[in-house]
C-alpha positions, -999 to +999 in steps of 0.1 A: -149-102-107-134-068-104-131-049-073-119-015-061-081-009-047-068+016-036-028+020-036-008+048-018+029+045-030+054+072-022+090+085-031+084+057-062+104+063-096+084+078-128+077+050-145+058+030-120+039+061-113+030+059-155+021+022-151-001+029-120-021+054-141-029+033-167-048+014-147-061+039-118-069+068-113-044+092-095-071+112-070-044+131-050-007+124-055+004+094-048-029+081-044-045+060-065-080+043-070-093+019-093-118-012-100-094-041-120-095-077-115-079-098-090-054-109-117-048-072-127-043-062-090-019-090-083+000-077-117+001-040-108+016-048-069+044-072-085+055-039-104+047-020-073+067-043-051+095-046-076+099-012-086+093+010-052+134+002-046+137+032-018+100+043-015+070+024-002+036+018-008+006+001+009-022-017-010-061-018+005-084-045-017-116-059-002-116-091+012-140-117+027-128-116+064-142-093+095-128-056+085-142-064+046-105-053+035-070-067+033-034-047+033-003-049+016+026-031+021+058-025+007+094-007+014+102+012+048+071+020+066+069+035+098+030+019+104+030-015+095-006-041+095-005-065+120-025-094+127-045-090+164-063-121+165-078-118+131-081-083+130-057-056+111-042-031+135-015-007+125+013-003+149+036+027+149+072+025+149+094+053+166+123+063+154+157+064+172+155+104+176+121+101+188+129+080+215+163+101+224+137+127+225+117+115+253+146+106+275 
C-alpha cells in the first residue's frame, strides 16, 4: 500500500537530488514529497543514506504508533528524534561556539 513521505535532504550531491525527483516531487528545495510504496521508500533512503556523504537528510513516513508518523535521519544533524517513552521528541544540539557564547 502506498503512503506519503516526505524527505528533507541538504548539502546532498546532484545525482541523488536526480534520483529523488524521479520519484517525488521537489515542493521547495530540498524538499521533497511523494506517495511510493514501502518497498520504494526503503529503496530511495538506502540511496539517501548512502549517498548524503557530507550532507544530511531526515525522512517523515506515517506509521501505526501515537504521533501517526516515524523519522529517519541521516548525516550531521544538529536536531536529532529521540525516543521519550514512546513518543518522538527532537532535541537540539549546541555547538561549541554557542556554548563559549553563553559563558
Amino acid at each position: 500500500m502506498a503512503s506519503m513521505i516526505v524527505i528533507a535532504a541538504s548539502a546532498v550531491p546532484p545525482h541523488l537530488r536526480g534520483a529523488l525527483s524521479r520519484w517525488l516531487l521537489e515542493v521547495t528545495p530540498e524538499l521533497y514529497v511523494g506517495t511510493v510504496s514501502a518497498r520504494v521508500r526503503e529503496q530511495l533512503w538506502e540511496s539517501v543514506a548512502a549517498a548524503s556523504q557530507e550532507g544530511s537528510a531526515v525522512l517523515a513516513y506515517p506509521s501505526d504508533n501515537e504521533q501517526g508518523f516515524n523519522l529517519r535521519t541521516t548525516g550531521s544533524q544538529r536536531r536529532r528524534p529521540t525516543d521519550f517513552d514512546g513518543l518522538t521528541l527532537i532535541t537540539f544540539q549546541h555547538d561549541d561556539n554557542e556554548m563559549a557564547n553563553r559563558s
